[in-house]
C-alpha positions as a Markdown table, in Angstrom:
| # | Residue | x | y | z |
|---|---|---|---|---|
| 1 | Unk | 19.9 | -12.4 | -33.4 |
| 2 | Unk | 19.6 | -11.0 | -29.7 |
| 3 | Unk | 19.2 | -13.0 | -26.9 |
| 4 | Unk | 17.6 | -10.4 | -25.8 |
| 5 | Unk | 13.6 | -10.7 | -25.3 |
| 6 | Unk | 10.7 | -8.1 | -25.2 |
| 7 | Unk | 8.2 | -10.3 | -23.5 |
| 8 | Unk | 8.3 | -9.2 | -20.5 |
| 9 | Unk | 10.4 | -6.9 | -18.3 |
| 10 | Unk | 11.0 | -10.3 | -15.8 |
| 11 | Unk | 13.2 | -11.7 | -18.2 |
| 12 | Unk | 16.2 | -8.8 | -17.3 |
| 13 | Unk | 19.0 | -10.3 | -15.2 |
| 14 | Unk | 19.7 | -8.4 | -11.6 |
| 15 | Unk | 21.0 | -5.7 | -12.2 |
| 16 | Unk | 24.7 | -5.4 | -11.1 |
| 17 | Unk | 23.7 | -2.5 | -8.2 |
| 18 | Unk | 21.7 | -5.1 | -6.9 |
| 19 | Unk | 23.6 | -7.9 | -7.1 |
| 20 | Unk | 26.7 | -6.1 | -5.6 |
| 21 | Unk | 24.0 | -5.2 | -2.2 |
| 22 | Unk | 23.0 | -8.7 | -2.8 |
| 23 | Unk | 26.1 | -10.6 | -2.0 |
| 24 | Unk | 27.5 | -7.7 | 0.5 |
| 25 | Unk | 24.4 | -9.4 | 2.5 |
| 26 | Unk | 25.6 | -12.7 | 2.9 |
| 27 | Unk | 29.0 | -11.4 | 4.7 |
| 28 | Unk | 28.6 | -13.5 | 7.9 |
| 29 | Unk | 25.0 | -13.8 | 10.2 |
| 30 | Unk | 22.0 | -11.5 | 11.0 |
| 31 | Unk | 19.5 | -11.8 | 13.0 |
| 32 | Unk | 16.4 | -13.8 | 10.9 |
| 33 | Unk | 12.7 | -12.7 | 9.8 |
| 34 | Unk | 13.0 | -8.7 | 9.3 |
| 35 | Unk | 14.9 | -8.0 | 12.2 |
| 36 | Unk | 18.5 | -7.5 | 10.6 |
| 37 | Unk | 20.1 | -4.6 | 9.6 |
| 38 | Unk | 19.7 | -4.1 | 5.5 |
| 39 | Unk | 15.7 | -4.5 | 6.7 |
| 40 | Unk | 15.8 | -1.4 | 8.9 |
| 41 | Unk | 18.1 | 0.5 | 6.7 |
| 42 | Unk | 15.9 | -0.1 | 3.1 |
| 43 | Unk | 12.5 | 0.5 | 5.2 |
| 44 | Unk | 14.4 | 4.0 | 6.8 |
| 45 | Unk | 15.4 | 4.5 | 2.9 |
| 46 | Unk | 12.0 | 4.6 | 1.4 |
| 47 | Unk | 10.8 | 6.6 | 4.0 |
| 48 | Unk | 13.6 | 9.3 | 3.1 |
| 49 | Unk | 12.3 | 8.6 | -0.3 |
| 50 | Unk | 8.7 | 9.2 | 0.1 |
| 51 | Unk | 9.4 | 11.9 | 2.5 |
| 52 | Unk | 7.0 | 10.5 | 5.2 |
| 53 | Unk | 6.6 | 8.3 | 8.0 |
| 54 | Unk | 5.1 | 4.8 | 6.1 |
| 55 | Unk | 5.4 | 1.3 | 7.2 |
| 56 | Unk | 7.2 | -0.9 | 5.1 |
| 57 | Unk | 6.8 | -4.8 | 4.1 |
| 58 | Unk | 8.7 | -7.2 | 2.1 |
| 59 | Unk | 7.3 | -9.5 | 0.4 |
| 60 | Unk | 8.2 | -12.2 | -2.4 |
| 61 | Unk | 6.4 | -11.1 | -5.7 |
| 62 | Unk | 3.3 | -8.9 | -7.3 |
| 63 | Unk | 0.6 | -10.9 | -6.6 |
| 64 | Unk | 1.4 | -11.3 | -2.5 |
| 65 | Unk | 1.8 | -7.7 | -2.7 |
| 66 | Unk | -1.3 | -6.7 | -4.0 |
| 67 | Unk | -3.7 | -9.6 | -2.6 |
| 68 | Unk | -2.5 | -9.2 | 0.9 |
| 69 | Unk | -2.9 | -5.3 | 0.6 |
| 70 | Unk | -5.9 | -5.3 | -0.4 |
| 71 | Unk | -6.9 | -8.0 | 2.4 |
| 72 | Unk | -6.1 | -5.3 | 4.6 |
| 73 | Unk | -8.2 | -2.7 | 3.1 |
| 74 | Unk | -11.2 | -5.6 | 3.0 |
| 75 | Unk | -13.2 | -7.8 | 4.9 |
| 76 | Unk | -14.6 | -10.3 | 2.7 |
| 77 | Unk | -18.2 | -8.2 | 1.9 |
| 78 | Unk | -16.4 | -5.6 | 0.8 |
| 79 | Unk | -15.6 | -4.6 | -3.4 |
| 80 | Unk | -12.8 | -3.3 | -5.3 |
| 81 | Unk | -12.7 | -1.3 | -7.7 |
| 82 | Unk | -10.5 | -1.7 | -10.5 |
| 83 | Unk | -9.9 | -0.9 | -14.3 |
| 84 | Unk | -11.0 | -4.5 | -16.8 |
| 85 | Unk | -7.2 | -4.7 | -18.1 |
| 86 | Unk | -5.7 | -4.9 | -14.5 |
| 87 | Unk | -3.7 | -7.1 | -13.3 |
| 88 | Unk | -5.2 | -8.0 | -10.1 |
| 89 | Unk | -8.6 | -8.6 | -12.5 |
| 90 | Unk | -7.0 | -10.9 | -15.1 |
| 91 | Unk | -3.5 | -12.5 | -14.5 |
| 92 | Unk | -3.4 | -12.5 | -10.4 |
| 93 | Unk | -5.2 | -16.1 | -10.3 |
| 94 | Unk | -8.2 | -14.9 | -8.0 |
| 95 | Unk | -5.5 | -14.0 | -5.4 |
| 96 | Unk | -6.9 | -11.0 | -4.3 |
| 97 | Unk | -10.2 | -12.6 | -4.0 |
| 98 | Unk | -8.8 | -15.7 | -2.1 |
| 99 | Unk | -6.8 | -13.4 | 0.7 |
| 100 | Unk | -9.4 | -11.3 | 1.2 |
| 101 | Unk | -11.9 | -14.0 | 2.0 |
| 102 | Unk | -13.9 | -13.1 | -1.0 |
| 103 | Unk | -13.9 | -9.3 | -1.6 |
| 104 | Unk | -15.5 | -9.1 | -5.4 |
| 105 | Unk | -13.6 | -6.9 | -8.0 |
| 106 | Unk | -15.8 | -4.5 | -9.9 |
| 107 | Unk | -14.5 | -3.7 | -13.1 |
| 108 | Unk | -14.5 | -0.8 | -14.8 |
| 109 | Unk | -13.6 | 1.0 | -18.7 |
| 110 | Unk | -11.3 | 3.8 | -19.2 |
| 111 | Unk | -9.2 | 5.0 | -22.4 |
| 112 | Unk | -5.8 | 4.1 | -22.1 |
| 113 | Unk | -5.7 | 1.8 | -19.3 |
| 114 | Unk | -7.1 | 4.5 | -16.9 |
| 115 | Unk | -10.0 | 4.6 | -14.6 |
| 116 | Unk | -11.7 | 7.9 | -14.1 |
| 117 | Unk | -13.4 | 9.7 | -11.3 |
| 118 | Unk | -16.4 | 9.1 | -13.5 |
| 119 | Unk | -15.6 | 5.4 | -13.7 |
| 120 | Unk | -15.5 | 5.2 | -10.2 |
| 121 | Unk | -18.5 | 6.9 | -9.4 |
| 122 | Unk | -20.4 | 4.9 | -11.8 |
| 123 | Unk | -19.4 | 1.3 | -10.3 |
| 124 | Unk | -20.0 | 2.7 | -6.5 |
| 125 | Unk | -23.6 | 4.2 | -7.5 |
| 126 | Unk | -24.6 | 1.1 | -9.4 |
| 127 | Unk | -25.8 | -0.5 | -6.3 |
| 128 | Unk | -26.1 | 0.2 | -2.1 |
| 129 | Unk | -27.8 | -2.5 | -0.7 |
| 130 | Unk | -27.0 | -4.9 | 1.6 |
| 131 | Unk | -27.2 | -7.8 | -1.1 |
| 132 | Unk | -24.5 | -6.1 | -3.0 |
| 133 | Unk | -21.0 | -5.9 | -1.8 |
| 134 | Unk | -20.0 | -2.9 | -0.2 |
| 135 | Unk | -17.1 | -0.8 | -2.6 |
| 136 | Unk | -14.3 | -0.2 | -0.3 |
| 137 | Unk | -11.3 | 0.2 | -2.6 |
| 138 | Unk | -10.1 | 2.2 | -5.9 |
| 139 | Unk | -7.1 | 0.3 | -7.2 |
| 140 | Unk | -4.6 | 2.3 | -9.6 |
| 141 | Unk | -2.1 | 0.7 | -11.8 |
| 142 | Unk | 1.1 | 2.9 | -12.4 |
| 143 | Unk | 2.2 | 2.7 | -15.2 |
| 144 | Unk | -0.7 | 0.6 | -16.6 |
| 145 | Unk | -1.1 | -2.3 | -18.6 |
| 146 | Unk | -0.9 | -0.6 | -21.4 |
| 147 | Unk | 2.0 | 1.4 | -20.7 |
| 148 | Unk | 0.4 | 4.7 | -20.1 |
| 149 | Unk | 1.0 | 6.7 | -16.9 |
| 150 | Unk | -1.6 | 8.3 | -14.2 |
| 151 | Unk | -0.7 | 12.2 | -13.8 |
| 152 | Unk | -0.7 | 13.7 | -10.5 |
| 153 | Unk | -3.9 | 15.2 | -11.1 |
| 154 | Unk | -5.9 | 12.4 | -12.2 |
| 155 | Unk | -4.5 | 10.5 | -9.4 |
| 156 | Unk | -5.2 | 13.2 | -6.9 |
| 157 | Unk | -8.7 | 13.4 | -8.7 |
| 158 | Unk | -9.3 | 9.7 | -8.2 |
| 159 | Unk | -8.3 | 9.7 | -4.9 |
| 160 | Unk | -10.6 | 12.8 | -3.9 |
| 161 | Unk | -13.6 | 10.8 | -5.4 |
| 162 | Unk | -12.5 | 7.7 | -3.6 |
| 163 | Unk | -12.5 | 8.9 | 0.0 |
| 164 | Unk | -15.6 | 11.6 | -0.2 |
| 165 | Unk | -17.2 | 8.0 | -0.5 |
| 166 | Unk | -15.2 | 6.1 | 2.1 |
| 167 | Unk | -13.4 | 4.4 | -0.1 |
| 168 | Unk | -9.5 | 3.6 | 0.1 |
| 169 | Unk | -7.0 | 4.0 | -2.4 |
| 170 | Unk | -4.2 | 0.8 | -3.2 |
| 171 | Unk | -1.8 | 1.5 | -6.1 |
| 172 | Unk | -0.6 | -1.3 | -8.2 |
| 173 | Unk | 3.1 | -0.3 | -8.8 |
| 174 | Unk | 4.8 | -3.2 | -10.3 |
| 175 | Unk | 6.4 | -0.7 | -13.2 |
| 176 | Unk | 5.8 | 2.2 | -10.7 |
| 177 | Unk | 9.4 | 3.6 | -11.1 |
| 178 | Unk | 8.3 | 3.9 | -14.9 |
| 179 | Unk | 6.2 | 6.0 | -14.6 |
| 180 | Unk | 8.4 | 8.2 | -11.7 |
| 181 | Unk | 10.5 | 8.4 | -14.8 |
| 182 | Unk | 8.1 | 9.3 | -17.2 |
| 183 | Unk | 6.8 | 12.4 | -14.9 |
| 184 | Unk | 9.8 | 13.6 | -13.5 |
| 185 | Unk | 7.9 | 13.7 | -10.0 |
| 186 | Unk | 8.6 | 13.1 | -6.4 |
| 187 | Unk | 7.6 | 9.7 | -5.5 |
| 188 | Unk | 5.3 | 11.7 | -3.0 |
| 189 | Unk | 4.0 | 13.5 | -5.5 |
| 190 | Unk | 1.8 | 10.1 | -7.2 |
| 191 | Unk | 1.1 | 8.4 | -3.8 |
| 192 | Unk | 0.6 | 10.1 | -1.1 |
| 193 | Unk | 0.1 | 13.3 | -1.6 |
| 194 | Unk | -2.2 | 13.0 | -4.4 |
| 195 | Unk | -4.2 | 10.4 | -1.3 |
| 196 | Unk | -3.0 | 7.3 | -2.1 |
| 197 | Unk | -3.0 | 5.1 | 1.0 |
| 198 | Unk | -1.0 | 2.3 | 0.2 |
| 199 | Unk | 1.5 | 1.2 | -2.7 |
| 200 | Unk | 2.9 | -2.2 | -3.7 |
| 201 | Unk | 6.1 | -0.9 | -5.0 |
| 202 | Unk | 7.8 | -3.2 | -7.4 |
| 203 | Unk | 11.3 | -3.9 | -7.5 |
| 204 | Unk | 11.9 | -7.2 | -9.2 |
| 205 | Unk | 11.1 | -5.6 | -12.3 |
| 206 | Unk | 13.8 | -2.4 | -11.8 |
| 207 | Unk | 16.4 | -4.9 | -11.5 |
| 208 | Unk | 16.0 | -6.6 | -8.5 |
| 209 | Unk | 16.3 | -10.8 | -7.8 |
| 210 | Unk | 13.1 | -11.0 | -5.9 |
| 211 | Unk | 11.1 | -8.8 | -4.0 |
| 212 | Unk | 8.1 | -6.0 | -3.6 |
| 213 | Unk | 7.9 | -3.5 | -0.9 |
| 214 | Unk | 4.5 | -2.8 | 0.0 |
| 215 | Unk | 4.1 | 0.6 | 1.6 |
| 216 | Unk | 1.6 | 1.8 | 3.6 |
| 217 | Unk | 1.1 | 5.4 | 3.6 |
| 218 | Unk | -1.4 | 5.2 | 6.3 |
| 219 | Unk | 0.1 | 3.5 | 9.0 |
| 220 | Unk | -3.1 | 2.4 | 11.0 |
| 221 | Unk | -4.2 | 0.7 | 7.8 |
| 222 | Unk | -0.9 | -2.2 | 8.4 |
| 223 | Unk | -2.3 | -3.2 | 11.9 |
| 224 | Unk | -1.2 | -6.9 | 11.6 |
| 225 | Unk | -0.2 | -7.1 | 8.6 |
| 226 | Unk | 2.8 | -9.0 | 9.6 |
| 227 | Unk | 0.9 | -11.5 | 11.0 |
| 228 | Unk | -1.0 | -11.8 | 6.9 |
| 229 | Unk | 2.4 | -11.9 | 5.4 |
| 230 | Unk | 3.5 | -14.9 | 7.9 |
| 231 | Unk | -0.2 | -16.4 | 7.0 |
| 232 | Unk | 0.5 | -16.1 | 3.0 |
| 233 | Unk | 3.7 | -17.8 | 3.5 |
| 234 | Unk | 5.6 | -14.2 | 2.7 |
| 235 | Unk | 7.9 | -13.9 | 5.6 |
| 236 | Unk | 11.1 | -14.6 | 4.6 |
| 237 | Unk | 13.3 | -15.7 | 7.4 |
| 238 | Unk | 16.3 | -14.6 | 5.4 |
| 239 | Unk | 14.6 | -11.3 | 5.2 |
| 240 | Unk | 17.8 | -9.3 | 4.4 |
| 241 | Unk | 18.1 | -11.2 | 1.5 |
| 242 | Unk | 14.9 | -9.6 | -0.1 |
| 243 | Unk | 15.6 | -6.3 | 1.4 |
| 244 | Unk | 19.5 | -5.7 | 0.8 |
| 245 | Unk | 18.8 | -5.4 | -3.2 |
| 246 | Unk | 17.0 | -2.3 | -2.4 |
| 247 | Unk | 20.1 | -0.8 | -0.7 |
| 248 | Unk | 21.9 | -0.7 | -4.2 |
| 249 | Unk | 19.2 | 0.5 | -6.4 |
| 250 | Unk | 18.0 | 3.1 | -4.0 |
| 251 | Unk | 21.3 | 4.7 | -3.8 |
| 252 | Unk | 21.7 | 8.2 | -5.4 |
| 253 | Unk | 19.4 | 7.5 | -8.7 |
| 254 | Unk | 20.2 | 4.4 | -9.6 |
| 255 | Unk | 16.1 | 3.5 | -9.7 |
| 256 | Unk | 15.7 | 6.1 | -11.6 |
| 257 | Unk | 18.8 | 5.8 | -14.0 |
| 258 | Unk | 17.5 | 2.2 | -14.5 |
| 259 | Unk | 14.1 | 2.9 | -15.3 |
| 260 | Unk | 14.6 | 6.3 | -17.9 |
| 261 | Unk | 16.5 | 3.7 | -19.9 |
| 262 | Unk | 14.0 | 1.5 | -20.1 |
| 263 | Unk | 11.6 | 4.0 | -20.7 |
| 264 | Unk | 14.3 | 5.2 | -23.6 |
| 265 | Unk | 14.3 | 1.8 | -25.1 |
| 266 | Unk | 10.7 | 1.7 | -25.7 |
| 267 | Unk | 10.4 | 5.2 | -27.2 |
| 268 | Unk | 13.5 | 4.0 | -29.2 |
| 269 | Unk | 11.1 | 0.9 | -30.5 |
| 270 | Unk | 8.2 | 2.7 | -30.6 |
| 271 | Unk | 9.9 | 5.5 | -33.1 |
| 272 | Unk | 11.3 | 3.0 | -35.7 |
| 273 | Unk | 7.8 | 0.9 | -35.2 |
| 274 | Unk | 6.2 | 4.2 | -36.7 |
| 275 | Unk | 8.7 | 3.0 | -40.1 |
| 276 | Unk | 7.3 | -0.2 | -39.9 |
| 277 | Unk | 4.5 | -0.7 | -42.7 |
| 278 | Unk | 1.2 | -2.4 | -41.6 |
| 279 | Unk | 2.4 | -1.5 | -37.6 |
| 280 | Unk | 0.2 | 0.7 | -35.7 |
| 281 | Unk | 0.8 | 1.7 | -32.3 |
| 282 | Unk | -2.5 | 1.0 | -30.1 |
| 283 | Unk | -1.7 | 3.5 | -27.1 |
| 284 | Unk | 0.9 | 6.3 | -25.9 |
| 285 | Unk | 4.6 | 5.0 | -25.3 |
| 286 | Unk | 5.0 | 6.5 | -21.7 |
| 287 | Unk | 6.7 | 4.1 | -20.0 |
| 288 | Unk | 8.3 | 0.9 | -20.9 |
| 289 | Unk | 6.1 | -0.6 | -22.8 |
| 290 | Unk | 4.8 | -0.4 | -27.1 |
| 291 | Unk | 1.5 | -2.2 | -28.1 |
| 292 | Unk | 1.4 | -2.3 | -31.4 |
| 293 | Unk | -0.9 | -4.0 | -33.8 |
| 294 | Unk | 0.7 | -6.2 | -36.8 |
| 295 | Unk | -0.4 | -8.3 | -39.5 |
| 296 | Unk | -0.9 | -12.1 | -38.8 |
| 297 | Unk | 2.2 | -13.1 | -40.6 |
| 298 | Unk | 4.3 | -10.7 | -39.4 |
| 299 | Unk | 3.8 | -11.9 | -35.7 |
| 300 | Unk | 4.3 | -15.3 | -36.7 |
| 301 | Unk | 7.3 | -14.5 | -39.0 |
| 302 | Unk | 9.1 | -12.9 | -35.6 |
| 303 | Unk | 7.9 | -15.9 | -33.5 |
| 304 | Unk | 9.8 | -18.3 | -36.4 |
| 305 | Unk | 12.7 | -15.9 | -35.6 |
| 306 | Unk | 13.5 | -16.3 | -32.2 |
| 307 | Unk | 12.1 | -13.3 | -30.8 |
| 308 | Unk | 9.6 | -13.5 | -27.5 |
| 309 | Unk | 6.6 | -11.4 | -27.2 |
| 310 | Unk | 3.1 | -11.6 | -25.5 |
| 311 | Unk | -0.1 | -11.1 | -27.4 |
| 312 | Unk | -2.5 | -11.7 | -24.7 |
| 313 | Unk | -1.6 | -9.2 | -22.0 |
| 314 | Unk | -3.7 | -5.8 | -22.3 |
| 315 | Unk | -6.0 | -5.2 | -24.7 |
| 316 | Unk | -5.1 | -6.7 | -27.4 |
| 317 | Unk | -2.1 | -6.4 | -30.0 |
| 318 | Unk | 1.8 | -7.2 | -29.6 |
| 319 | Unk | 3.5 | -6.4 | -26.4 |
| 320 | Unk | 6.8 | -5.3 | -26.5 |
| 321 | Unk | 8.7 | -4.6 | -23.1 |
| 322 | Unk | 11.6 | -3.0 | -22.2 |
| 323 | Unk | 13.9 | -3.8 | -19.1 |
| 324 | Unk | 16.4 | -1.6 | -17.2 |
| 325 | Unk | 19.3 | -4.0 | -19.3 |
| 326 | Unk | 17.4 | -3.6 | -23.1 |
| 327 | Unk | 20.1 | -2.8 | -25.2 |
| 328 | Unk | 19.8 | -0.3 | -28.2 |
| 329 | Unk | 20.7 | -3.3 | -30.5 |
| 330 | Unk | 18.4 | -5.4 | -29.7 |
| 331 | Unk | 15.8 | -2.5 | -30.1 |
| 332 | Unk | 17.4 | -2.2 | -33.7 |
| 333 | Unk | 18.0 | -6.1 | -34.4 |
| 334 | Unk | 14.3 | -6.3 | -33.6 |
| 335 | Unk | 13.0 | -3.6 | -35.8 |
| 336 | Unk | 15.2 | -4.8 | -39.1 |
| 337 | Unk | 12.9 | -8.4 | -38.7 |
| 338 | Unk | 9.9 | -6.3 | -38.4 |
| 339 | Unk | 10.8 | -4.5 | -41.5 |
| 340 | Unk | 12.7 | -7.6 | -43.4 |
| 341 | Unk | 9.2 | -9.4 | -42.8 |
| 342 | Unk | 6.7 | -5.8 | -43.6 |
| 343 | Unk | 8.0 | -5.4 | -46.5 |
């Protein structure tokens, strides 16, 4: 069998763009805690990338990323708003809640891992006294936990609804080049110009070692924030050794390149899972990850197999992800068990 696993998109090696940028860093000294070279070149990068002038961060993982933007966003009376399945609602270990000083999530439904205008407003209006904490953020996951992806307009939609009511808009981008991939967009085009005003940008999951970039698009919204990343124990004093990775992936499409093949893999799965009998796919394959519903015995049949996979993430169902290194064998090798053990 593979040794390949659909778990999670963590389990991928570093990618060899990465690695190269990687160990081109260690060639000698630099000067410590952001202030090297690969740090100002990556943060100039992403700027070229987003096609504005946006402060840029480094910190170690998804969680630091996301609590410590929404800190900024917060003081501890405020709320965020947030879809049930997100990540900063069930598998962020009250993070955001503990670096903001207390800032409550407000959950809220939506089809296909999506919030809604309408979802929004109905969380913000539930409530506006002072004995109920003030909303002060829309959160966006893209892609989602369930492996759908926000369009333009519904982000732009979102966002409209979010700041006609003072609110601020953080997007959850862990698999965020997914769903660039997907759409076939400008970066710009799902952040800041459809009013997103900042974005934890995940790169450990495109290949990267370590590392998130957290980018704010409204630059007076990152007053300190160096000072909450030294706080949170996220200041690397090797800096260039979080930021250099960036260099390799960010050249020409590599990101990009990485990401469509992930995407590929899981459309690849998600094609032969429509073969499988007793499989039913729970939600649109638009990024990188299949959720699909099996029978008991199947599951367990894979498990007694060898083969890795989450149940409890989402909504329910088998997860199945796919990573910038999935090979198109281990897509099949995985789909003969399925049907050995359907049948």
């Amino acid at each position: 069998m593979s040794t390949q696993h659909f778990a999670s998109d963590n389990y991928a090696g570093i990618c060899p763009e990465a690695m190269a940028a990687f160990a081109a860093a260690n060639a000698g000294h630099a000067p410590a805690y952001g202030e090297d070279d690969w740090t100002r070149r990556v943060s100039d990068r992403l700027r070229v990338l987003f096609d504005t002038d946006c402060d840029v961060y480094f910190v170690f993982n998804g969680t630091a990323a996301n609590s410590l933007a929404l800190a900024a966003l917060c003081q501890s009376y405020h709320s965020v708003v947030c879809h049930e399945l997100a990540h900063i609602e069930t598998d962020e270990c009250g993070g955001p809640e503990f670096f903001s000083n207390g800032s409550k999530l407000l959950p809220a439904r939506g089809e296909n891992g999506k919030l809604t205008p309408a979802a929004v407003l109905e969380v913000i209006s539930r409530r506006s006294d002072v004995h109920y904490p003030k909303p002060r953020v829309v959160t966006l996951t893209q892609s989602t936990e369930v492996g759908t992806v926000y369009q333009p307009r519904e982000i732009a939609a979102i966002s409209a609804c979010a700041h006609e009511h003072g609110l601020r808009v953080h997007m959850d981008g862990a698999r965020f080049a997914n769903a660039v991939a997907a759409l076939g967009v400008a970066p710009a085009d799902i952040t800041w110009r459809a009013g997103v005003d900042v974005l934890c940008f995940g790169g450990t999951k495109m290949g990267l070692p370590v590392g998130e970039a957290v980018v704010f698009f409204d630059r007076a919204l990152s007053e300190d924030f160096a000072y909450r990343c030294k706080q949170a124990g996220q200041l690397a004093s090797k800096m260039r050794f979080l930021s250099a990775p960036w260099l390799g992936i960010l050249e020409g499409e590599v990101w990009l390149n990485h990401a469509r093949h992930a995407n590929a893999m899981a459309r690849r799965l998600a094609a032969g899972l429509q073969q499988v009998p007793g499989a039913k796919l729970m939600f649109p394959v638009e990024a990188n990850g299949v959720f699909c519903e099996l029978p008991e015995h199947v599951l367990a049949g894979l498990r007694e197999r060898g083969w890795r996979f989450y149940t409890f993430i989402g909504a329910g169902g088998a997860r199945f992800m796919c990573g910038w290194d999935t090979l198109p064998e281990s897509v099949d090798a995985l789909l003969a068990d399925l049907r050995v053990l359907s049948a």
